[in-house]
One Martini backbone bead per residue (centre of mass of N, CA, C, O) as a GRO file, in nm:
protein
  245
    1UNK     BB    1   0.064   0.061  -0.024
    2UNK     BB    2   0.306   0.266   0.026
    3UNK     BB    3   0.435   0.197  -0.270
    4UNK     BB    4   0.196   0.290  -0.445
    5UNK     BB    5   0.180   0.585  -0.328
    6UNK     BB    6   0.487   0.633  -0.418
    7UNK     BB    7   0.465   0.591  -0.704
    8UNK     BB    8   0.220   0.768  -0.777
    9UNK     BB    9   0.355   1.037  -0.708
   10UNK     BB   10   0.573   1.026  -0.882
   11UNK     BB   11   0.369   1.049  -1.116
   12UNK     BB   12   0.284   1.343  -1.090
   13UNK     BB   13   0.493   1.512  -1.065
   14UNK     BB   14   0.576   1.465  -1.363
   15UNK     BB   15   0.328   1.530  -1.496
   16UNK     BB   16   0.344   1.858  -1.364
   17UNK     BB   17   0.573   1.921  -1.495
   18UNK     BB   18   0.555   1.860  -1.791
   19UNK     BB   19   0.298   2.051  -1.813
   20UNK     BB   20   0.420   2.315  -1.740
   21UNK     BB   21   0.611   2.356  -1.975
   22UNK     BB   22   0.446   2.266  -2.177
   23UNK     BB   23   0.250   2.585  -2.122
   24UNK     BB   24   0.430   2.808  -2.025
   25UNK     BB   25   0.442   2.866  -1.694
   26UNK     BB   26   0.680   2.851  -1.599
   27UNK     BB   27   0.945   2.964  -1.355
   28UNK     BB   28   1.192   3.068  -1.244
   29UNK     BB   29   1.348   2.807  -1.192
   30UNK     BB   30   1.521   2.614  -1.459
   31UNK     BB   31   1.428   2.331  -1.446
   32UNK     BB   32   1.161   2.226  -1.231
   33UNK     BB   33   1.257   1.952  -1.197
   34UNK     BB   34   1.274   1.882  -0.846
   35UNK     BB   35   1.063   2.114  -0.778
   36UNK     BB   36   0.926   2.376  -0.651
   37UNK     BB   37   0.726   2.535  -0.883
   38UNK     BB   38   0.744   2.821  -1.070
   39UNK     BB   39   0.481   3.043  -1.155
   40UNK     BB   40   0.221   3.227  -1.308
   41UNK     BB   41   0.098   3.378  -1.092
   42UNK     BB   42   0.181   3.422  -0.805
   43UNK     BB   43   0.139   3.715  -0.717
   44UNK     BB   44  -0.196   3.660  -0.754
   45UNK     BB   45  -0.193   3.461  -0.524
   46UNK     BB   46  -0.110   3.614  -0.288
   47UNK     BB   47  -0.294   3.836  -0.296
   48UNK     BB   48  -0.523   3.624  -0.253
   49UNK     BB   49  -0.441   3.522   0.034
   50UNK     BB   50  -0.517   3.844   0.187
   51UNK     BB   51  -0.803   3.755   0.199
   52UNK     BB   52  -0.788   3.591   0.443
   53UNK     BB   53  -0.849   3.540   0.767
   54UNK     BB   54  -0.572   3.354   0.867
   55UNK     BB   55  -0.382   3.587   0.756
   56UNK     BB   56  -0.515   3.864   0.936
   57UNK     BB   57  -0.434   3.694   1.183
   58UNK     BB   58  -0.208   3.668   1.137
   59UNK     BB   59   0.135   3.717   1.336
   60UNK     BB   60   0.267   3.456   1.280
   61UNK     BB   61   0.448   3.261   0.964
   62UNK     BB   62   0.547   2.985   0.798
   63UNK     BB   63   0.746   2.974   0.495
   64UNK     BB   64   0.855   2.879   0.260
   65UNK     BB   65   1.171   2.899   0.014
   66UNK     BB   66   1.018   2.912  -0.214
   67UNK     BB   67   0.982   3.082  -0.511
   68UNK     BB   68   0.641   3.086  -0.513
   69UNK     BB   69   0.659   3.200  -0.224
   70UNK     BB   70   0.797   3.527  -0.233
   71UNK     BB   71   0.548   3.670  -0.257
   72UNK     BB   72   0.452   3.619   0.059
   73UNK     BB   73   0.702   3.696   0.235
   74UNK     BB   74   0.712   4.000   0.133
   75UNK     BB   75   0.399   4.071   0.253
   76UNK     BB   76   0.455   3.996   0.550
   77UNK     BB   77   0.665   4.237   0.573
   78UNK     BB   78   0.468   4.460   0.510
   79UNK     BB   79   0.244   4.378   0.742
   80UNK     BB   80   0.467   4.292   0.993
   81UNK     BB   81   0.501   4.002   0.997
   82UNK     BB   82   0.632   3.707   1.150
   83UNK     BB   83   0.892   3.522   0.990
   84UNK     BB   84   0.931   3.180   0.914
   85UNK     BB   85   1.220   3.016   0.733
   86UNK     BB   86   1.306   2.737   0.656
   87UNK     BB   87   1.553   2.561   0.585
   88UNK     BB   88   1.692   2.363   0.358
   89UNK     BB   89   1.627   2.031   0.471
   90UNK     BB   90   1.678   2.144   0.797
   91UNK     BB   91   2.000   2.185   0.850
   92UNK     BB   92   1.855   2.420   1.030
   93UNK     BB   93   1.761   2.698   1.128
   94UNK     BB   94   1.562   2.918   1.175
   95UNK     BB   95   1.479   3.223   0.988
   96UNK     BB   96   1.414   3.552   1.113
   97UNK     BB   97   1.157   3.828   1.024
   98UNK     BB   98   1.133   4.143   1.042
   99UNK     BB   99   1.032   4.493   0.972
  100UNK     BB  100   1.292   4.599   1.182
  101UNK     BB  101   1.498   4.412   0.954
  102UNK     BB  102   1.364   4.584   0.711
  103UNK     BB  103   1.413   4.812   0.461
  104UNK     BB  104   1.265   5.005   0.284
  105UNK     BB  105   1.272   4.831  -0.034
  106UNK     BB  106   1.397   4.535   0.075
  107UNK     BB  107   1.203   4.276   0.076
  108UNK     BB  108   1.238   4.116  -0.139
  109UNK     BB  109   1.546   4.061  -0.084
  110UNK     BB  110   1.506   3.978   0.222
  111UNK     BB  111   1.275   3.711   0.101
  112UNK     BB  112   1.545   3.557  -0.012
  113UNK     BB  113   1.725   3.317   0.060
  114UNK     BB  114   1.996   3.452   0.015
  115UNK     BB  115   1.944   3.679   0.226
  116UNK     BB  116   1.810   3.616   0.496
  117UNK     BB  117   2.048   3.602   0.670
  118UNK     BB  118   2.145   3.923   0.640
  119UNK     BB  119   1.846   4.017   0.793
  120UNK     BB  120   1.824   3.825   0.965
  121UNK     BB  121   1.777   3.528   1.230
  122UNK     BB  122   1.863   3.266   1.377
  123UNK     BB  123   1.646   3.013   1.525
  124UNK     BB  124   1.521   2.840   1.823
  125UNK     BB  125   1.276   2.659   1.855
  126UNK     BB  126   1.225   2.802   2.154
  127UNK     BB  127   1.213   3.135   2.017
  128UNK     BB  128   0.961   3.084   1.901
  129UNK     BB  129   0.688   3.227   1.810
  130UNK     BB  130   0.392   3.158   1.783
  131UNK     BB  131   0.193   2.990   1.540
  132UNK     BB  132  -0.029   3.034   1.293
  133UNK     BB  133   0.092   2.998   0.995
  134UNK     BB  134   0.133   2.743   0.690
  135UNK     BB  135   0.324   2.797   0.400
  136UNK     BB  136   0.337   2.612   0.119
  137UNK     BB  137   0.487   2.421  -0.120
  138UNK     BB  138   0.363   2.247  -0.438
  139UNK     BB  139   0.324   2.009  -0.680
  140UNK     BB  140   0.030   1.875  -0.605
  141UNK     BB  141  -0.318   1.909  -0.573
  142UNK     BB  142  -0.634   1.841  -0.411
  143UNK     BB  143  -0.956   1.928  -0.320
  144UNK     BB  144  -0.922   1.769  -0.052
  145UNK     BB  145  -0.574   1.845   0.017
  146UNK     BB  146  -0.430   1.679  -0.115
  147UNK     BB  147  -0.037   1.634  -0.120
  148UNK     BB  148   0.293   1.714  -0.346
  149UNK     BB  149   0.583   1.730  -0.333
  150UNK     BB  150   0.931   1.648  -0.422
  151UNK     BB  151   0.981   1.407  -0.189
  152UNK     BB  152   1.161   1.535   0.078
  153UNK     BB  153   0.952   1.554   0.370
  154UNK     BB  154   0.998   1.856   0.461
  155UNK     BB  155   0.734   1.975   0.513
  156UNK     BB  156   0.617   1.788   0.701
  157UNK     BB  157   0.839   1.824   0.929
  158UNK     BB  158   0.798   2.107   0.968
  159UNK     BB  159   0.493   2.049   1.138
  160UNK     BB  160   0.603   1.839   1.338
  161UNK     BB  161   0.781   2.074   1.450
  162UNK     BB  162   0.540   2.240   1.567
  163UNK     BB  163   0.394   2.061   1.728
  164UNK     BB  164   0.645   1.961   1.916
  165UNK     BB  165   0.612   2.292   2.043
  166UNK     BB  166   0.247   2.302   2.110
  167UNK     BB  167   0.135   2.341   1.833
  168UNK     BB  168  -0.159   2.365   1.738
  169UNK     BB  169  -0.348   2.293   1.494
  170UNK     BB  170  -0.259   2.405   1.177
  171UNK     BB  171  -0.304   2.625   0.926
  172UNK     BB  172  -0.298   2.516   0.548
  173UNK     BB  173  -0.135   2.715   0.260
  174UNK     BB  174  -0.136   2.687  -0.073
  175UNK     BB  175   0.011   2.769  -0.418
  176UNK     BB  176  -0.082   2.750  -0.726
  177UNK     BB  177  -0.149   2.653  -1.000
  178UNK     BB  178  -0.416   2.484  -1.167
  179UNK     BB  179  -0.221   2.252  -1.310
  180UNK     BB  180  -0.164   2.136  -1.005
  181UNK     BB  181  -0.444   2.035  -1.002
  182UNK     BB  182  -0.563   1.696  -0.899
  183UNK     BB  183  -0.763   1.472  -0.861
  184UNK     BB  184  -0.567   1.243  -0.657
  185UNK     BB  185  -0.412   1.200  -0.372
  186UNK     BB  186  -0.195   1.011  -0.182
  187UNK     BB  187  -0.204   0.933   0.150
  188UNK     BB  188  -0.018   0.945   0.427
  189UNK     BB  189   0.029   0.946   0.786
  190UNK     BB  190   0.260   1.192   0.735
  191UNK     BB  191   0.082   1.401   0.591
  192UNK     BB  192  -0.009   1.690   0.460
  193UNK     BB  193  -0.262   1.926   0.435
  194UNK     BB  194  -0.476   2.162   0.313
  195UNK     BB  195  -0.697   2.355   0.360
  196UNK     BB  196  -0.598   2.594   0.119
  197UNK     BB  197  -0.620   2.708  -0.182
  198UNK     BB  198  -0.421   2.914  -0.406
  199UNK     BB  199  -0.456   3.081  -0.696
  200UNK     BB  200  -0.483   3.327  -0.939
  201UNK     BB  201  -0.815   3.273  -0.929
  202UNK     BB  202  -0.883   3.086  -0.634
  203UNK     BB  203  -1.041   3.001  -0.368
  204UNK     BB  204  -0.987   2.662  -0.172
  205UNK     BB  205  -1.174   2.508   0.018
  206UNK     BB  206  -1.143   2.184   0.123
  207UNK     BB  207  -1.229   2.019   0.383
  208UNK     BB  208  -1.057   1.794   0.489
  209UNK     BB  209  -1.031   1.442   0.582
  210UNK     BB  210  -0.735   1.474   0.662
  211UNK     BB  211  -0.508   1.414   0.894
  212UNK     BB  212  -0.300   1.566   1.114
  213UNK     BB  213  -0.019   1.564   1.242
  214UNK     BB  214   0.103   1.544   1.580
  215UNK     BB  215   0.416   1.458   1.480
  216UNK     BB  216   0.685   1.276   1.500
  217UNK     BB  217   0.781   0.997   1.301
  218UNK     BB  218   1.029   0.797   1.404
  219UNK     BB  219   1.031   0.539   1.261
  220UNK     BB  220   1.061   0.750   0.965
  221UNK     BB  221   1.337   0.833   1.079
  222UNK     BB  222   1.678   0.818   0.997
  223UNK     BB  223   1.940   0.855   1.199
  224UNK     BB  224   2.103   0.986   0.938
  225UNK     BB  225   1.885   1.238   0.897
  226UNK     BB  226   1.894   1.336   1.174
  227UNK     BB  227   2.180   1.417   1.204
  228UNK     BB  228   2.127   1.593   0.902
  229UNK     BB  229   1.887   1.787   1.135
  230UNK     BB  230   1.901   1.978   1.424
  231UNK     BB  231   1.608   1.950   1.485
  232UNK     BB  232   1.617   1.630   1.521
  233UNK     BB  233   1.829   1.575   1.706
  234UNK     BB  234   1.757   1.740   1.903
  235UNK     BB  235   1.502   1.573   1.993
  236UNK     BB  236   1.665   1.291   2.030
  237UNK     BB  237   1.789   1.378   2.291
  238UNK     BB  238   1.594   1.446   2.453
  239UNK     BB  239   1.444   1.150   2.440
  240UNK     BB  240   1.688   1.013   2.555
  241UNK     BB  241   1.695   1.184   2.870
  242UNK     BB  242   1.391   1.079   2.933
  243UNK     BB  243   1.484   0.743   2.908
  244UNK     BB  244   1.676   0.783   3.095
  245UNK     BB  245   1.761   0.693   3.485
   0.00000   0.00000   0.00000
């Protein structure tokens, strides 16, 4: 059952990639192939995005570094929000943004992954602020809620380290393209779902069956693994010092 999940989830990854070139709307970085893939109208989908009610009562908010979610991030510092993003594959400290910490008229340049860690502050777990909505970057969703990264887990990862710090479950809000959205996706017990899909033409609330992580599913993280990201790591020593007597 799992590895069909897996199989099947490859398979829609690849043909939303080569849907996305063959239509002419990827944009850089390309090719998308192997990205979390940035779209035609990013910029329409942030901007309706901040119609929402959970993005307008969020004070932080965690978003991907991925390029289509870059004017997500810009316009959280526009309104004030306190931005927290994942470093790349989880290797490090979350990196954290505020107002305070960017010149006017340099948000856009302060909220692109290479530029984040000159103008914010890498933050420990522990320090972060509670985290109110957690918008992710994704390669294909459906109607459901069901949810495609690239691959390496590392969005579901990084939910279940905010559940793993106390926070309630969160509201997850995912931008795509139109054509990133697909009849079906297959979930297994450690993905995430997203509530609200926004494309840069409609907000589609999914109202998900799917439950979402309540914590790190450890049996399904290899030592190896854990031990090259800094987050899983923390939490693996905590819990080891646990259960020694």
């Amino acid at each position: 059952m799992v590895a069909n999940a897996r199989i099947e989830k490859r398979k829609i990854r690849e043909r939303v990639w080569k849907l996305l070139e063959e239509q002419g709307v990827a944009r850089f970085p390309l090719p998308v192939h192997g990205r979390i893939p940035n779209f035609e109208g990013s910029e329409r989908a942030a901007e309706l995005l901040r119609s929402l009610e959970i993005w307008k009562g969020a004070r932080a908010i965690v978003v991907s570094p991925d390029s289509p979610q870059h004017p997500v991030r810009e316009r959280a510092i526009l309104e004030g929000k306190i931005l927290y993003m994942p470093t790349p594959r989880l290797r490090g400290d979350f990196v954290e943004l505020r107002r305070e910490y960017v010149p006017r008229g340099e948000e856009r340049r302060a909220t692109a992954i290479r530029y984040a860690f000159r103008y914010g502050r890498t933050v420990k777990l522990g320090e972060m602020s509670p985290v109110d909505l957690v918008v992710m970057g994704s390669v294909a969703v459906d109607r459901d809620g069901g949810r495609v990264g690239k691959g390496g887990g590392y969005s579901d990862l990084e939910y279940a380290v905010l559940r793993e710090l106390g926070n309630r479950e969160l509201p997850v809000v995912t931008t795509v393209h139109p054509l990133q959205i697909v009849d079906r996706v297959p979930m297994e017990p450690h993905d995430v779902p997203v509530d609200y899909i926004v494309t840069p033409d409609e907000i589609i609330e999914t109202h998900t069956p799917h439950p979402k992580p309540r914590g790190i599913r450890w049996e399904l993280v290899s030592n190896a693994r854990s031990e090259g990201m800094p987050v899983l790591r923390e939490f693996k020593r905590v819990l080891e010092g646990l259960r020694d007597p």
